[in-house]
MMTF fields as JSON, N, C-alpha, C and O atoms, coordinates in Angstrom:
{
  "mmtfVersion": "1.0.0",
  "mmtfProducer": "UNKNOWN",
  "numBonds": 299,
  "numAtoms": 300,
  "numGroups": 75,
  "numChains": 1,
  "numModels": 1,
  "chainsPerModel": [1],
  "groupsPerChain": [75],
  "chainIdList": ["A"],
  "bondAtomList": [4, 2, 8, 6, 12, 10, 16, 14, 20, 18, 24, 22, 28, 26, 32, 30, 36, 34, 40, 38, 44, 42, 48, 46, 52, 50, 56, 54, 60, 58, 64, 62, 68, 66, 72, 70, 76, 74, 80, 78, 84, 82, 88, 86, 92, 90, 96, 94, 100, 98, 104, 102, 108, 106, 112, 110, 116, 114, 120, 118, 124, 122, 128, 126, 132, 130, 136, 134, 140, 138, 144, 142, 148, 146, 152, 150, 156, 154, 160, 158, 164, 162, 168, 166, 172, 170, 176, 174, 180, 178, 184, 182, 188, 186, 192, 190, 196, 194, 200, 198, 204, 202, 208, 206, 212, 210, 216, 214, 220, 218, 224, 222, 228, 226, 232, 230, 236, 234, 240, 238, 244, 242, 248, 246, 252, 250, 256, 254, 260, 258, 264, 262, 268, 266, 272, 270, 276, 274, 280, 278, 284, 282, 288, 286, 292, 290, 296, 294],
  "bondOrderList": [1, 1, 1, 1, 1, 1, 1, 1, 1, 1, 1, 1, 1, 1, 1, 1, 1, 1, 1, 1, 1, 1, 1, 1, 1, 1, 1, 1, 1, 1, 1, 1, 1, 1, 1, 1, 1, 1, 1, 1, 1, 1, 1, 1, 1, 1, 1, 1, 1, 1, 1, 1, 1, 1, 1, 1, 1, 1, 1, 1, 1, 1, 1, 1, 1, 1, 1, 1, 1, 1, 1, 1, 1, 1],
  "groupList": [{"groupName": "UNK", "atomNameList": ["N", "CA", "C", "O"], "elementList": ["N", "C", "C", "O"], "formalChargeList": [0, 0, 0, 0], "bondAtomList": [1, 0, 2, 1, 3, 2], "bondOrderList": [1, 1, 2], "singleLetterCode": "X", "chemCompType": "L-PEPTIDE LINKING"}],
  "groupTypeList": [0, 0, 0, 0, 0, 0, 0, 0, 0, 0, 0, 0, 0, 0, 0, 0, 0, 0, 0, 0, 0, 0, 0, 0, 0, 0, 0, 0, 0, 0, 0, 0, 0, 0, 0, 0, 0, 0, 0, 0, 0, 0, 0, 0, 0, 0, 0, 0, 0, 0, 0, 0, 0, 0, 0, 0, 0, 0, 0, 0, 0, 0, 0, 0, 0, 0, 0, 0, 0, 0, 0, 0, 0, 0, 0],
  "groupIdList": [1, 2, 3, 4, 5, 6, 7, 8, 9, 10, 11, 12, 13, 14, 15, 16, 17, 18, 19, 20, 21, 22, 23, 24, 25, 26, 27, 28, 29, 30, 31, 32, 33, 34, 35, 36, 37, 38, 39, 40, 41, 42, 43, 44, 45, 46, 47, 48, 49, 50, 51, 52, 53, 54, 55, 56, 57, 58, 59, 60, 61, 62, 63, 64, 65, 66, 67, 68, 69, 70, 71, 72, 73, 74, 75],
  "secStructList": [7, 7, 1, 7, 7, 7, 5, 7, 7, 2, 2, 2, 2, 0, 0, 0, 0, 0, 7, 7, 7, 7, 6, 6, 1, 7, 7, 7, 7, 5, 6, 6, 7, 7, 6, 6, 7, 3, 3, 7, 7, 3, 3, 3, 3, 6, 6, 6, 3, 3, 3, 3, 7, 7, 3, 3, 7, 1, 7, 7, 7, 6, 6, 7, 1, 1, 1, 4, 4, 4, 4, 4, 7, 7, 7],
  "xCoordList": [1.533, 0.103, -0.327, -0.153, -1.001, -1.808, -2.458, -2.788, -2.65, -2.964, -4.593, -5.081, -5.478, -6.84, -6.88, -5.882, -8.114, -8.765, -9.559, -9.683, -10.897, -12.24, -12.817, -12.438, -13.564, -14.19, -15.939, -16.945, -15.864, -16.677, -18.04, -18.419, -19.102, -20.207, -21.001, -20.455, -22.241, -22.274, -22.695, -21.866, -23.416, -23.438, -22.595, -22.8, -20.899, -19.953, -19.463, -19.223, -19.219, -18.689, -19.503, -18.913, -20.659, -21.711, -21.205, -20.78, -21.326, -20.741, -19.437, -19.283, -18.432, -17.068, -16.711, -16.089, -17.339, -16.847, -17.833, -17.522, -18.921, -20.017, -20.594, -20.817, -20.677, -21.084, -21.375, -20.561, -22.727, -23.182, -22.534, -21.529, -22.678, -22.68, -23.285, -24.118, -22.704, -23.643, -24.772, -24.619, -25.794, -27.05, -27.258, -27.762, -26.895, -26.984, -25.913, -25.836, -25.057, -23.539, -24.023, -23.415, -25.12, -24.824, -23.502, -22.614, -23.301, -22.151, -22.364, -23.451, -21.219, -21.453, -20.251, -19.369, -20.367, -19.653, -18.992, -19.501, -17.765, -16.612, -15.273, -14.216, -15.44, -14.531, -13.51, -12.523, -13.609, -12.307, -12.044, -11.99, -11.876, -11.672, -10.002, -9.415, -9.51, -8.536, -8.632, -9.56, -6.969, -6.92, -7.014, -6.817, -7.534, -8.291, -9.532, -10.09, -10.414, -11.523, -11.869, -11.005, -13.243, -13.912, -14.335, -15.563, -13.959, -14.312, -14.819, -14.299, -15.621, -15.938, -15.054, -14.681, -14.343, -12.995, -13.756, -14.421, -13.51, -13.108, -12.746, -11.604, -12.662, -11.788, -12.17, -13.316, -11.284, -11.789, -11.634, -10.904, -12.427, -12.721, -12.716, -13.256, -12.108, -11.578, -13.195, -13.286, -14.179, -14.976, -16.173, -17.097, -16.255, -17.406, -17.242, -18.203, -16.063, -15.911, -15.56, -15.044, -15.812, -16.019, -16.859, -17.9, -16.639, -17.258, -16.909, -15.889, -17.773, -17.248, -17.56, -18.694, -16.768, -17.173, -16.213, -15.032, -17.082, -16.133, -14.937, -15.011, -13.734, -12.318, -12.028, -12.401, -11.09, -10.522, -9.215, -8.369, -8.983, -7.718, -7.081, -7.335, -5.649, -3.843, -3.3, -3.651, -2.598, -0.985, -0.522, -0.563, 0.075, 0.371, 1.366, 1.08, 2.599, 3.81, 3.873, 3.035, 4.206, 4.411, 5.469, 5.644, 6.272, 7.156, 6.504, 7.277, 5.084, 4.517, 3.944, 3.319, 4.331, 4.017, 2.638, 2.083, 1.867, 1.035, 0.165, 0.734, -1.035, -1.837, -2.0, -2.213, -1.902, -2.014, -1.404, -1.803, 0.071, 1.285, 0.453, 0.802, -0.863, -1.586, -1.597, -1.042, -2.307, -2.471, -1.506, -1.88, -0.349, 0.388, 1.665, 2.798, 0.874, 1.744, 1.541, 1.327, 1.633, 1.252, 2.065, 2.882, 1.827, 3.0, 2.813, 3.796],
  "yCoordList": [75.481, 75.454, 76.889, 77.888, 76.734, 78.242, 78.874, 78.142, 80.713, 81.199, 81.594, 81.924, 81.449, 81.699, 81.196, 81.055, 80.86, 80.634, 81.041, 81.48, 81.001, 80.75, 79.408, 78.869, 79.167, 78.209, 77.985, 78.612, 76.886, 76.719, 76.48, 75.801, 77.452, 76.663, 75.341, 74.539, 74.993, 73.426, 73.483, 72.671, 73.868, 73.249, 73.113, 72.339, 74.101, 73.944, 72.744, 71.882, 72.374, 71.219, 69.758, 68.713, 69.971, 69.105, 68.749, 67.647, 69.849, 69.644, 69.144, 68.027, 69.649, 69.247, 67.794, 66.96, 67.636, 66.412, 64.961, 63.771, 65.547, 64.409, 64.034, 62.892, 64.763, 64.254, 64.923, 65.784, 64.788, 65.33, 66.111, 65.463, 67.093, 67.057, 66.29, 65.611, 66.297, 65.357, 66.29, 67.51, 65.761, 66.428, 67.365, 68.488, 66.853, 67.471, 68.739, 69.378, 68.992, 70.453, 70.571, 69.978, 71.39, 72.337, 72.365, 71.784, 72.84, 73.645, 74.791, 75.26, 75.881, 77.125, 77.547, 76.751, 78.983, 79.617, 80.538, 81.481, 80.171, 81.178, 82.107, 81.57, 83.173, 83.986, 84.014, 84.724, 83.388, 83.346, 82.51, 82.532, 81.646, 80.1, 80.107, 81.146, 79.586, 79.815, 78.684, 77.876, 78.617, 77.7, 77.813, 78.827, 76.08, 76.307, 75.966, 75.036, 76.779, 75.913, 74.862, 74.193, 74.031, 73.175, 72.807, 72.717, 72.627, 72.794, 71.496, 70.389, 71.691, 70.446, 70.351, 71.337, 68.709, 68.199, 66.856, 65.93, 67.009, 65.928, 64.628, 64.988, 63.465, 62.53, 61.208, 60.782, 60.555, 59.169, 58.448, 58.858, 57.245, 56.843, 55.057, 54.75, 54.388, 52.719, 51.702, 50.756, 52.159, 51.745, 52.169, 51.434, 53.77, 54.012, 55.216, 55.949, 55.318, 55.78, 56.86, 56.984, 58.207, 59.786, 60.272, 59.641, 61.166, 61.315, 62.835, 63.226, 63.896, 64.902, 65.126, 64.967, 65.365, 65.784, 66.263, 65.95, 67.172, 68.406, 67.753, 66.709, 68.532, 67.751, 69.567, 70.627, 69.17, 69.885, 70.637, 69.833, 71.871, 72.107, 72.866, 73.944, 71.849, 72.795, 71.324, 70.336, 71.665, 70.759, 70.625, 71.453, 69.152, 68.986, 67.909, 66.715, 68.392, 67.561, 66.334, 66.427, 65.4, 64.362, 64.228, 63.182, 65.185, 65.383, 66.498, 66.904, 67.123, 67.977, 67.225, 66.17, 68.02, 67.544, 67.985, 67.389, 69.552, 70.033, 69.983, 70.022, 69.906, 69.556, 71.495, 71.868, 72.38, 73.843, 74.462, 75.417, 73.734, 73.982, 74.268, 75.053, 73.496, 73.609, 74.866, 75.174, 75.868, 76.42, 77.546, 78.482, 77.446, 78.589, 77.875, 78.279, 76.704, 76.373, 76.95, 76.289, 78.211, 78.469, 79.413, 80.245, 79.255, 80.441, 82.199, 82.922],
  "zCoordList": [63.43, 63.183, 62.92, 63.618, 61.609, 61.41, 62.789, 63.722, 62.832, 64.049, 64.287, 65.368, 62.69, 62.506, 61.323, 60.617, 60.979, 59.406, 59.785, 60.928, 58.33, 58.625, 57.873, 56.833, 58.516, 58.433, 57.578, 57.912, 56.404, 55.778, 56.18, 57.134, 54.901, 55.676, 55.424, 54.666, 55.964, 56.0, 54.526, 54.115, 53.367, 52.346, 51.536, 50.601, 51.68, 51.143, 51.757, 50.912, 53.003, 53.342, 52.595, 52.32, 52.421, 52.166, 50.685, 50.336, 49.908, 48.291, 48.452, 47.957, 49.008, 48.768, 49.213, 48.554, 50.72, 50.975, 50.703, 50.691, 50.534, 50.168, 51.95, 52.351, 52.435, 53.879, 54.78, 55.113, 55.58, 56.238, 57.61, 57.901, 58.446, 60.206, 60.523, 59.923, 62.22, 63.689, 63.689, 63.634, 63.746, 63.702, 64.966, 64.952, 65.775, 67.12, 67.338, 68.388, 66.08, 66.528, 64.674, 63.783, 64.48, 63.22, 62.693, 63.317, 61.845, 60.723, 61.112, 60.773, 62.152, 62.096, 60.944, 60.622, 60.357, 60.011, 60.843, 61.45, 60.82, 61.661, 61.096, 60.766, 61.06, 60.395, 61.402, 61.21, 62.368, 63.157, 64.218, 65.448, 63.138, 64.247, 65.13, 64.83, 65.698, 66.7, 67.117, 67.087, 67.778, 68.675, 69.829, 70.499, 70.399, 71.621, 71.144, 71.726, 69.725, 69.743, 69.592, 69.024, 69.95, 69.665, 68.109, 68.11, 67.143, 65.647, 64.789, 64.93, 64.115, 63.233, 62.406, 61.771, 62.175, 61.777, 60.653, 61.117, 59.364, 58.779, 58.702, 58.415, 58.692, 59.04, 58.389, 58.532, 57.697, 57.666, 58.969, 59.872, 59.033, 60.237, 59.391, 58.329, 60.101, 59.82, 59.576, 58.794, 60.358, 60.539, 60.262, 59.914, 60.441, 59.826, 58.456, 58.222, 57.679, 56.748, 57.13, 58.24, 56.063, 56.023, 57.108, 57.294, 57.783, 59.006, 59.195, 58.629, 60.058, 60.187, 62.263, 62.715, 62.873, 63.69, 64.982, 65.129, 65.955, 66.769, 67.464, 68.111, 67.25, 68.064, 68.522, 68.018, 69.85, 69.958, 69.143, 68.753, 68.881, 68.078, 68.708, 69.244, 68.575, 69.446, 68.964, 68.319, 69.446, 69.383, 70.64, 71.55, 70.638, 72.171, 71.952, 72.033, 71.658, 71.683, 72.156, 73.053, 72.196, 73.192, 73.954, 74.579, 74.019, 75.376, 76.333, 77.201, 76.326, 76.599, 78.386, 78.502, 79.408, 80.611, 81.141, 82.064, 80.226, 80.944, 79.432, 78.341, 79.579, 77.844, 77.582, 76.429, 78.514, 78.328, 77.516, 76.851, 77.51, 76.16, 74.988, 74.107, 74.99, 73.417, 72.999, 71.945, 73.863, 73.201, 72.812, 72.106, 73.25, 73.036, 71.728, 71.465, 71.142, 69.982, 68.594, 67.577, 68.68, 67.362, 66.233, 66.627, 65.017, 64.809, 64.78, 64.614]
}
């Protein structure tokens, strides 16, 4: 997993993906997103379509005993 990006702001997300934020968690712009953060995520969703909203980001193996491993998965 990448170790930083930055992250788009909401009317670029708005143009590109055709779809709004949760009204209630803005679109911030982050020149240095990381893992570990909280981030607004993309996603189709089965039921309610295109959707954007905050997930946690790391990686967490599934042979992983402690969920803390996350964050030290990176390259």
């Amino acid at each position: 997993m990448c170790g930083r990006y930055v992250s788009p702001d909401e009317a670029a997300i708005e143009r590109f993906f055709h779809v709004g934020g949760p009204k209630d968690n803005p679109f911030r712009r982050l020149f240095n997103a990381a893992p570990t953060m909280r981030l607004l995520v993309y996603r189709g969703h089965p039921e309610h379509g295109r959707e954007v909203v905050p997930l946690h980001w790391g990686l967490i193996p599934s042979r992983a005993k402690d969920s803390s491993i996350g964050s030290r998965m990176i390259n």
